[in-house]
N, C-alpha and C positions, 0 to 999 in steps of 0.2 A: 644675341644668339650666335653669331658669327664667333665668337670669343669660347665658343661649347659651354655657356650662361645656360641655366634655365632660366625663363622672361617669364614673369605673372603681371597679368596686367587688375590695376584697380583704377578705379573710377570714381572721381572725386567730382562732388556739385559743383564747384568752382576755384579757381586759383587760392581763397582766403582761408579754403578748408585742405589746399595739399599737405603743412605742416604738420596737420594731426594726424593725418593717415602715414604722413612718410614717419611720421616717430614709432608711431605701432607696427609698421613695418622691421625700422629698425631693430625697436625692441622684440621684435618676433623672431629676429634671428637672419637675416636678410643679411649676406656680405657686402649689396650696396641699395641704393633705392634713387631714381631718377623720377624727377619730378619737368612733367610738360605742360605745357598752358600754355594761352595768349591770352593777354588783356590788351583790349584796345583801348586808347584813348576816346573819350567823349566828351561834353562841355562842361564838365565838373571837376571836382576836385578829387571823387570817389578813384579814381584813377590811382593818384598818387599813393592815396591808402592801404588800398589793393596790394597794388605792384610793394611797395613798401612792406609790409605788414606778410607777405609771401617770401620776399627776400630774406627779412631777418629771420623769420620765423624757421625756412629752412636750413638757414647758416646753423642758427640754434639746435636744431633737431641734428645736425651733422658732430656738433659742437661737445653737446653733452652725452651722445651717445658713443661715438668712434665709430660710429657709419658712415664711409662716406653717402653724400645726397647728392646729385647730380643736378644740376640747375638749368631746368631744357626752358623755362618760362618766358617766354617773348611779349615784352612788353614795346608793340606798335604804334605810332599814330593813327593808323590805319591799316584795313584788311590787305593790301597790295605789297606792304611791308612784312608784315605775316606769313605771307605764301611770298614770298621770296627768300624766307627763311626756313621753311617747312620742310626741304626733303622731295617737293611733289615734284614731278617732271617739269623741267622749266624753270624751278626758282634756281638761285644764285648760291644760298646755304641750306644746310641740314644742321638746325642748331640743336634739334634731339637726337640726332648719332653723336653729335659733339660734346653735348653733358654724358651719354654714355660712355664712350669713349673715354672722357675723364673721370665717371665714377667707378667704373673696371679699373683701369688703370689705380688711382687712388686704392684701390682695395688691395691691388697686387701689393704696392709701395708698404701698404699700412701689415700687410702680413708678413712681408719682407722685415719688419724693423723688429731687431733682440735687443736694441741698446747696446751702449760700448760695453768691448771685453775688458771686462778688472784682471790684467796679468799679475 
């Protein structure tokens, strides 16, 4: 919003389900769509799946659409990792101003480009 953005926020069940919402976004007409989550680590494997299966899936929705997708998704061992990257008073990063930041930016870049001039 600092950038004079309009922000809509949506609300997804979980990290596995952002991919589908941020494509319908995209394809709705959205000049960028930032996607935020944490997954924490826990004694399984579903971890890996997760975080995996969120990454590609957004590269993809970014990929085939020419939207850019902003990748805020923090993937922790733990909650103390997470809120040190959240933005909240005290932590150390804000890694969801930093995928916006990059998904603004990316959007300027991508409306900026005509392709070379044929003299």
């Amino acid at each position: 919003a600092d950038a004079g953005a309009t922000v809509d926020v949506n609300r997804c069940p979980g990290a596995f389900e952002l991919p589908v919402v941020a494509r319908a976004l995209a394809v709705a007409g959205y000049d960028a769509v930032v996607a935020l989550g944490v997954v924490v680590r826990g004694g399984t494997p579903h971890f890996e799946y997760v975080c995996g299966a969120a990454t590609d899936g957004l590269l993809r929705v970014s990929l085939d659409t020419g939207v850019p997708v902003g990748f805020g998704v923090l993937t922790c061992d733990n909650e103390q990792q997470a809120l040190d990257r959240s933005g909240l008073p005290g932590s150390h990063e804000d890694k969801g101003r930093e995928a916006c930041e990059a998904a603004l930016a990316t959007a300027v870049l991508l409306r900026g480009i005509t392709g070379p001039s044929r003299a």
